[in-house]
C-alpha positions in Angstrom: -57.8 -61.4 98.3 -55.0 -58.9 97.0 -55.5 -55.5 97.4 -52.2 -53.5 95.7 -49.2 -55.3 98.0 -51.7 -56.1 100.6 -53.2 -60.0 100.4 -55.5 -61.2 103.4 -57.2 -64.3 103.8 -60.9 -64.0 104.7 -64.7 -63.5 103.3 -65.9 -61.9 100.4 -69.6 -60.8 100.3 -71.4 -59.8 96.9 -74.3 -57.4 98.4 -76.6 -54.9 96.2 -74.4 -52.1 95.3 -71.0 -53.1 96.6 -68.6 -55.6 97.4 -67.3 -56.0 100.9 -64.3 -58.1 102.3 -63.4 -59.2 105.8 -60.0 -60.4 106.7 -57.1 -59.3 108.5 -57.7 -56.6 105.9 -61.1 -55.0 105.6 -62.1 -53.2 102.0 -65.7 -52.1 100.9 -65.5 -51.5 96.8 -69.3 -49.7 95.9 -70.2 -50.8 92.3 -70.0 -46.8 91.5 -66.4 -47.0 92.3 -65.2 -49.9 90.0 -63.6 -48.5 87.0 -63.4 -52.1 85.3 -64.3 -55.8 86.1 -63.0 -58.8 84.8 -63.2 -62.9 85.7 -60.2 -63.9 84.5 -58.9 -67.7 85.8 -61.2 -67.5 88.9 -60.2 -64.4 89.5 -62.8 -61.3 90.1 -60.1 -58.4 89.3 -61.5 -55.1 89.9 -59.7 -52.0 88.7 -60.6 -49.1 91.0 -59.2 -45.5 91.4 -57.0 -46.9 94.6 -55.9 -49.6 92.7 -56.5 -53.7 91.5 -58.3 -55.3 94.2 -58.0 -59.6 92.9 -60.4 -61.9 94.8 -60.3 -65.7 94.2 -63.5 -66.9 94.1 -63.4 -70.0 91.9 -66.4 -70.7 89.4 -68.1 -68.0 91.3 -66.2 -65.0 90.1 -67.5 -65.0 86.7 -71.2 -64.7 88.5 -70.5 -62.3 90.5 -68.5 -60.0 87.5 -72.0 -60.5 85.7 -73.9 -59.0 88.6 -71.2 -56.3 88.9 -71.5 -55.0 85.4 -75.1 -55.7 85.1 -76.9 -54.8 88.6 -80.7 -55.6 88.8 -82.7 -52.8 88.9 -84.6 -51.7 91.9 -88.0 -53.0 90.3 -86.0 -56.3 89.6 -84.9 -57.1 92.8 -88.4 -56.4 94.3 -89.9 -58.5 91.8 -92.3 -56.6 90.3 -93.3 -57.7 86.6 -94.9 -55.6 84.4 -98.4 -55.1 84.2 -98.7 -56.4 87.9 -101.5 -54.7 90.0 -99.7 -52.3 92.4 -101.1 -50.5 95.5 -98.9 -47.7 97.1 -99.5 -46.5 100.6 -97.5 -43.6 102.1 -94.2 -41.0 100.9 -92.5 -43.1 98.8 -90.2 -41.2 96.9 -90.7 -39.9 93.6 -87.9 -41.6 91.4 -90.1 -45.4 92.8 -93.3 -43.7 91.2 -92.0 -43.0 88.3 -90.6 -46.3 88.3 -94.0 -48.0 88.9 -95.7 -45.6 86.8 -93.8 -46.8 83.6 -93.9 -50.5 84.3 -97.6 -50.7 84.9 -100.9 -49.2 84.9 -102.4 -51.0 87.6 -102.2 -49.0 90.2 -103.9 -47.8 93.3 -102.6 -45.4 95.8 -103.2 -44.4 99.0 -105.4 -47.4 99.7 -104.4 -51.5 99.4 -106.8 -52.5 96.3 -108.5 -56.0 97.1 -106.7 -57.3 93.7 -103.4 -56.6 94.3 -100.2 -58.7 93.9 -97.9 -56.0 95.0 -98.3 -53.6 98.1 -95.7 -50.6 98.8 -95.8 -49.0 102.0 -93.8 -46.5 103.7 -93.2 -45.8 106.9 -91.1 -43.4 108.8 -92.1 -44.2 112.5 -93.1 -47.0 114.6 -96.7 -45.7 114.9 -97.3 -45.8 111.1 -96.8 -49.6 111.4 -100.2 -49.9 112.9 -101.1 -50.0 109.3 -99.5 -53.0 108.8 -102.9 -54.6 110.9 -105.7 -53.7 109.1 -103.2 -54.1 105.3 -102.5 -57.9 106.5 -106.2 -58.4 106.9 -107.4 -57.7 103.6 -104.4 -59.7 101.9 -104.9 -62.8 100.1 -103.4 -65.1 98.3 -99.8 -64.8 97.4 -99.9 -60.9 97.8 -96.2 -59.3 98.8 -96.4 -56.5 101.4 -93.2 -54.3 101.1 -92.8 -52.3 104.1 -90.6 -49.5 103.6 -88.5 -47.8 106.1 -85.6 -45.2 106.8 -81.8 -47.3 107.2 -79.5 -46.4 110.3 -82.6 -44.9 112.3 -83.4 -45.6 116.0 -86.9 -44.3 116.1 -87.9 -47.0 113.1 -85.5 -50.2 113.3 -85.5 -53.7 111.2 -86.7 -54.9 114.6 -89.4 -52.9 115.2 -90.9 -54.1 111.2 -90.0 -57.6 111.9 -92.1 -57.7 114.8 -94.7 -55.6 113.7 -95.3 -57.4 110.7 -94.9 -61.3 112.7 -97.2 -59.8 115.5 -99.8 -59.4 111.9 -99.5 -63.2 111.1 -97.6 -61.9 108.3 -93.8 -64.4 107.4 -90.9 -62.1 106.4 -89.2 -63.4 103.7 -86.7 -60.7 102.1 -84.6 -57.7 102.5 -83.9 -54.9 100.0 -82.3 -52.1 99.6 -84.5 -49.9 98.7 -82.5 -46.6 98.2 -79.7 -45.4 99.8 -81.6 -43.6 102.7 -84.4 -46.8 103.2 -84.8 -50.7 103.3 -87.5 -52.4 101.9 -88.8 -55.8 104.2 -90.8 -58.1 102.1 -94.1 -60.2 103.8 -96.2 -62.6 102.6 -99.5 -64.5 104.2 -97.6 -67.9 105.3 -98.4 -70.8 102.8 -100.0 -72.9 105.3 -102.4 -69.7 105.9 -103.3 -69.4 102.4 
């Protein structure tokens, strides 16, 4: 990687909003930041207000420019479709609703409908996880429970999910970011359970 006269060996890491590298030199580029994107040669060249920041990635760089310039959306990466039967448990925030709300109809809050594919919940301490119980009985099928949770916290941690969640019979299976103040921790009923 070359960063300006800098050049470091060392890993690059595509995540959901930005693009980190670790080296002898350490850089995290957010997607907001990046004032242009190229592949060029397997070259990922990103122009930024600090300067050209060139990673060689190989066949990969074109991918990754693709996913740069055209992010998923947050309904995307959680794989909701539209028209998909939805139940929403909890304070999820307002700009998700809306989301939801203009995808599909199908929706039932505040309690996990017995037809869903999709269920939302939020929690913002380790005693609302006890709801994870008494949601993971009522799933069936191929049903996604998406727990949602504050990021950086030590009252609510990825831990404390995981195991709430395994403890359920439930099988984690994916991470999200769900908003830049909470994750999102997907679980499913495990195949041979089904």
């Amino acid at each position: 990687m070359r960063f300006g006269k800098q050049q470091s060996d060392g890993k690059a890491l595509l995540e959901t909003s930005e693009i980190l590298f670790r080296g002898d030199l350490r850089l995290t580029i957010p997607f907001s930041a990046i004032k242009s994107a190229k592949a060029v040669d397997g070259e990922l060249r990103l122009q930024t207000a600090e300067g050209l920041a060139v990673f060689c990635l190989g066949a990969t760089a074109e991918k990754w420019c693709k996913k740069i310039l055209h992010p998923k959306s947050r309904l995307e990466k959680l794989g909701v479709k539209p028209g998909a039967r939805v139940s929403l448990l909890g304070d999820l925030d307002t700009g998700f609703l809306a989301e939801i709300g203009n995808l599909t109809r199908a929706v039932s809050k505040n309690q996990a409908a017995a037809d869903s594919e999709w269920i939302f919940l939020a929690v913002d301490s380790k005693g609302d996880l006890g709801a994870l119980s008494k949601i993971s009985k009522s799933m069936e099928g191929a049903v996604a429970l998406w727990t949602v949770y504050p990021k950086g916290q030590k009252h609510i941690t990825e831990k404390d999910v995981l195991g709430a969640g395994r403890k359920c019979g439930l099988k984690d299976v994916k991470v999200v970011a769900f908003s830049p103040t909470h994750t999102a921790l997907k679980f499913v009923i495990p195949r041979s359970a089904r």
